[in-house]
N, C-alpha and C positions, 0 to 999 in steps of 0.2 A: 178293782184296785191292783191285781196282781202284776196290770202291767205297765202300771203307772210310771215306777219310778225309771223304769228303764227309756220310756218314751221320752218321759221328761228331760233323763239327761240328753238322750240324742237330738232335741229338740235345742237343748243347752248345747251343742254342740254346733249344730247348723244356726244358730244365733250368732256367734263369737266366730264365725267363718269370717265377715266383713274384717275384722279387727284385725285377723290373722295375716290376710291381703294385703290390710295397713299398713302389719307391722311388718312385714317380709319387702316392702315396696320402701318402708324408713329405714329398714337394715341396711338395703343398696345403696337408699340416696346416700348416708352419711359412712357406708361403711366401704362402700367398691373406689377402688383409686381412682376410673375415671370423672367418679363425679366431683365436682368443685366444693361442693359441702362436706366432704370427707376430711378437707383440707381445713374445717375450722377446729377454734379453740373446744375441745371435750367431743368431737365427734365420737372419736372410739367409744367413749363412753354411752354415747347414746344411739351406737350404734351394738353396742354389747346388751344394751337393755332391748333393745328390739329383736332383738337374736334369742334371748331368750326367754322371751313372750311367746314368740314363735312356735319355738319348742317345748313349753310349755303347754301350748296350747291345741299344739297340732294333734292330727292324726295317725296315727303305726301302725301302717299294714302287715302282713308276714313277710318279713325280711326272704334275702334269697341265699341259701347257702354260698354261691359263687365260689366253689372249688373248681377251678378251671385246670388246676396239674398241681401233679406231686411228685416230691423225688423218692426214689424207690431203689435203693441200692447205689448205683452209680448212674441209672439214669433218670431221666423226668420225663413221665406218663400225664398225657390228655385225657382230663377227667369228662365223662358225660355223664349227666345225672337221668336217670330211665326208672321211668312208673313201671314196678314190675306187675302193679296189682293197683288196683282203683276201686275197694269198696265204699258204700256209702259215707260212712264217715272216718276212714282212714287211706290213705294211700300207701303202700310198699315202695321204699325208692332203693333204686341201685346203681352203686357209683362205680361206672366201669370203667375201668383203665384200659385205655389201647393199647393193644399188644403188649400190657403185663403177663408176665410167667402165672401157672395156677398159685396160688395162695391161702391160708384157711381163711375159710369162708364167715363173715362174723353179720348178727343179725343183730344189732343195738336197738332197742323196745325206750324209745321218746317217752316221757311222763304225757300224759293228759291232765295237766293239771291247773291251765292257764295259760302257760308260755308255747308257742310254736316250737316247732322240733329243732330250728334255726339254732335255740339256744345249747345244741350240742356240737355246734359246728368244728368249736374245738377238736372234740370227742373224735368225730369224726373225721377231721383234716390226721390228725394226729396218726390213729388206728389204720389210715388208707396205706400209708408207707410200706405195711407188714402186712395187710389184708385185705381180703376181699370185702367190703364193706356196705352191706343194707341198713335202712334205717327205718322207722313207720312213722308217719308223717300223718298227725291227725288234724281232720277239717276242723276249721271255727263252725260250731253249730249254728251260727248264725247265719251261715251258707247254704246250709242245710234242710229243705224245704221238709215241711212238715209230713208231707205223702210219703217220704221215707221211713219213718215209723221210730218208735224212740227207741233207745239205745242202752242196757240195760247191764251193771256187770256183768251177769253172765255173756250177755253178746260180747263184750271187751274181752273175755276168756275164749271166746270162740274162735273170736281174731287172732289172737295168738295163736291156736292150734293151727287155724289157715296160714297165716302167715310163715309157722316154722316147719308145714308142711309143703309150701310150695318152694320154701327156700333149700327144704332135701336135707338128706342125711348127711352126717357128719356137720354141721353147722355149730358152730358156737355162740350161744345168748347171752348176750350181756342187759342187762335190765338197769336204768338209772332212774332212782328216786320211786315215785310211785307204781310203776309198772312191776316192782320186785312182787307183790303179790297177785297178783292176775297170770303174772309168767311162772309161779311157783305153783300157782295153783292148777294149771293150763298145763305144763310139764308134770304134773303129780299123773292128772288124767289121763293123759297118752298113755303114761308107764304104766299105770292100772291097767290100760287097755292096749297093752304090747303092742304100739305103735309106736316109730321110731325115736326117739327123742335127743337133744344136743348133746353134744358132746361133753363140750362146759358149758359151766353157768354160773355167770360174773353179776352178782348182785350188788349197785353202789348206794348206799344212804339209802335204802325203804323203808319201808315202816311195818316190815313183817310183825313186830308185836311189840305194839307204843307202849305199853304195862312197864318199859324198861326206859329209864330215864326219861322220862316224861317232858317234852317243852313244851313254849307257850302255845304252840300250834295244837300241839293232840290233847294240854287241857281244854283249851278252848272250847273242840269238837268233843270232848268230853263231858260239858258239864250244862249243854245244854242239850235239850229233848230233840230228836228231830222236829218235832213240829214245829221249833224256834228258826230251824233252817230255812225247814220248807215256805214258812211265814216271811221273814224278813230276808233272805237271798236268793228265793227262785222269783222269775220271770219270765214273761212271754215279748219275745221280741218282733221290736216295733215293725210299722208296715213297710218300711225304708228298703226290709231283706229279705233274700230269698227264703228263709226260713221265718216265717211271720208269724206266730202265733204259737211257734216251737215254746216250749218250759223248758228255760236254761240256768244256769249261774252265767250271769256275766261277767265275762272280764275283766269292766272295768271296776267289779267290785272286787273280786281278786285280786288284781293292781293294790285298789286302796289297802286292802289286807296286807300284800309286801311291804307298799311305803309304811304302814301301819306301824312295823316291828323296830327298824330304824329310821324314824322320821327324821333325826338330826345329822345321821350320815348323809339321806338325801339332801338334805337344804346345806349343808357344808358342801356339799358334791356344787350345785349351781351354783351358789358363792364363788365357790374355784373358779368354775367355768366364764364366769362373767369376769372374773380376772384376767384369766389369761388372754381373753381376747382382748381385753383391754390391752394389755400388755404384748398383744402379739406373739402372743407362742402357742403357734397355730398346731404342736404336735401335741400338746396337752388336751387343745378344745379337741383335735379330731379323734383322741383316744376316748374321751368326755360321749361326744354324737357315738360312736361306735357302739358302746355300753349302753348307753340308755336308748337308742335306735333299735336294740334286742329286748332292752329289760319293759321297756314301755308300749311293745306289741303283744298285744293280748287276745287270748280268742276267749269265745262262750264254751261253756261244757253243755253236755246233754244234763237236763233236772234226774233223770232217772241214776243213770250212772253216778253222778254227784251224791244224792244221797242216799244210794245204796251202799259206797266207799264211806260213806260218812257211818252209816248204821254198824256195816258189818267189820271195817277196818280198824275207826277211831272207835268205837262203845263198844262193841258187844269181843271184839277180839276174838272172832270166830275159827281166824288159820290158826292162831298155836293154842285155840284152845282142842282141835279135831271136830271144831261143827261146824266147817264151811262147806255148802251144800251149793253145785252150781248144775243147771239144768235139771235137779234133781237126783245127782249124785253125789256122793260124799269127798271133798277130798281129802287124802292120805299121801304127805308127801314122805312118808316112809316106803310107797312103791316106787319110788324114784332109784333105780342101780342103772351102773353102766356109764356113769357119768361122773363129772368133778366139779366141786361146787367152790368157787370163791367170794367171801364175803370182803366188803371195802367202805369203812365209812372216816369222818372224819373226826377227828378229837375235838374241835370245834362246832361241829353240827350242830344249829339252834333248829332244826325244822326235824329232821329226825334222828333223835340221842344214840348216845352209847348203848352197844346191845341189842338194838333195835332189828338191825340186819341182821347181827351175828346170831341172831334165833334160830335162822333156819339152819343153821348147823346143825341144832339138836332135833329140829324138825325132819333132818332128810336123814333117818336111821337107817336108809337101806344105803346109803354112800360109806363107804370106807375109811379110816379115819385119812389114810394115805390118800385119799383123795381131796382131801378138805385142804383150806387153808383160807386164815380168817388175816387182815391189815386193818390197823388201826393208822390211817396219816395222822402225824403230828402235827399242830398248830394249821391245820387245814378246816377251813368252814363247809357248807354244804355245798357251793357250787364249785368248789376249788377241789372235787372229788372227779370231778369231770371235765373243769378247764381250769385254763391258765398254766401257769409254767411250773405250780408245784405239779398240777397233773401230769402233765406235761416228761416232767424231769424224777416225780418222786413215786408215782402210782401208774402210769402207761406201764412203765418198763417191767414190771412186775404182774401187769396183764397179759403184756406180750409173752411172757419166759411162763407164765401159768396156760396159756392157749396152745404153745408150743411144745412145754411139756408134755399136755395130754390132747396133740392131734395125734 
């Protein structure tokens, strides 16, 4: 039965393809100028309703960052995006500017947590202006053939040390959302083991130690056993992918979990959207597709790493309590010196509260207090820590002068 539910939906999936065909083939008839049924009475309107059938219904690939240039002082550099590193289930990408001047070098650590790395594209258009800019780009394990072998936190910690070792010294890590504990824990052990480590380390919204404002997300994970997890959210995906028989969280259950928390914002959202098409204000719908074109591509996680993030993150609160053991070592991120730590979460956060971040201040006792420096944004939610224009305007600029200060 483990792998029922998952087949099932994708079976529900390839069902509602005809429909989809249907309904994309009635959006043109009644909604494209050349057609003469466009021209009847309520077209737009039934041509709004099949638009967003559509979209509802469709499928979301990994979107493509598409940073083709940036301006950079007084000029505009030709972005290429370049695999510096291709492991099994992550890739290293590096966004190099032609013939940009040197820059500090910044290594931004993507969440693994459902959404494609896409969704910091923000993050990253933003940051390229002033720096050299890597990011890790993790596969949907769905892709991911089973002969790869599974994936386990400590392999996620491992990553991290390869990736912030091929990226060289002098490098500065920024960590968004759940990566803040893998990357603190990955940085603890290098510095245990006088191996070089970043310079800074910009941690935004993780969830170093959920014990501190508690939301709905870390009770949730809280308050049931893993075995409730492991039961009702892991699966083996279907025979359709490269990874066929992999144990995963899917995606599309983690989607339902987002929609879950704001069900009413989502259904106001399409309400709008079938308006303004009606009404033809085509800059509303295209802002509308933008948004949910990122928020509605989902990948699978690996079953190991999921609920091993689940056991030792959300319940057992192993980093601040000093018992996170990874490949059989302890970590201490009181070995951590030589470096400057920034913390950045939002006043708003519903996914990980106040304080949450700001832990690892008291966790990284070997940093100086003159090294530290903790931001609370005002009236900012969780994703607004790493895009949109309060980012943008109220928290970049404050990453840039904290990078700056201590290259």
């Amino acid at each position: 039965m483990e792998a029922m539910l998952y087949q099932i939906y994708d079976w529900q999936r390839a069902a509602l393809e005809p429909w989809r065909v249907f309904a994309r083939a009635a959006n043109e008839l009644y909604g494209h100028p050349d057609s003469p049924l466009s021209y009847l009475p309520g077209s737009r309107n039934v041509a709004a309703a099949f638009d967003l059938m559509t979209r509802l219904t469709q499928r979301y690939e990994r979107p493509e960052f598409g940073i083709e240039a940036v301006r950079s002082g007084n000029r505009e550099y030709v972005v290429r995006e370049e695999c510096a590193l291709d492991l099994p289930f992550c890739r290293l990408l590096h966004f190099v500017k032609e013939g940009a001047p040197k820059q500090p070098r910044v290594l931004v650590f993507a969440p693994l947590s459902g959404h494609f790395s896409t969704l910091l594209r923000d993050t990253v258009r933003t940051m390229l202006a002033d720096h050299d800019v890597w990011i890790t780009d993790w596969k949907d394990a769905k892709e991911i053939p089973i002969t790869a072998g599974p994936f386990h936190f400590d392999d996620y910690v491992a990553y991290v040390r390869q990736f912030l070792a091929h990226a060289g010294s002098g490098t500065h890590a920024i960590s968004v959302c759940q990566p803040t504990v893998p990357v603190l824990a990955a940085v603890s052990l290098m510095a245990a083991e006088g191996e070089a480590i970043p310079r800074t380390l910009t941690m935004m919204g993780g969830p170093i130690d959920t014990r501190r404002s508690p939301t709905a997300v870390n009770t949730f994970a809280k308050n049931r056993p893993l075995s409730w997890f492991e039961a009702k959210v892991i699966q083996r995906v279907p025979m359709a992918y490269p990874g066929f028989m992999r144990r995963v969280y899917p995606g599309f259950l983690q989607f339902a979990g987002f929609v879950a928390m704001n069900p009413d914002r989502h259904m106001e959202s399409h309400v709008q959207y079938y308006h303004h098409l009606v009404e033809g204000d085509g800059e509303s719908a295209d802002a509308h597709r933008r948004f949910y074109d990122e928020y509605n591509a989902v990948m699978d996680l690996p079953a190991e790493y999921y609920l091993e993030t689940v056991e030792r993150v959300f319940q057992r609160h192993l980093l601040p309590e000093g018992r996170l053991m990874v490949a059989g070592k302890r970590v201490r991120p009181e070995a951590i010196k030589g470096t400057a730590l920034f913390t950045i979460e939002g006043e708003l956060d519903d996914i990980s509260g106040n304080g949450q971040t700001e832990a690892a201040q008291g966790l990284t006792r070997g940093i100086p207090a003159k090294d530290k420096q903790h931001f609370e944004a005002k009236g900012v939610g969780h994703y607004g820590i790493f895009s949109g224009r309060k980012y943008r305007e109220l928290i970049y600029p404050r990453v840039k002068e904290f990078i700056a200060c201590h290259g």
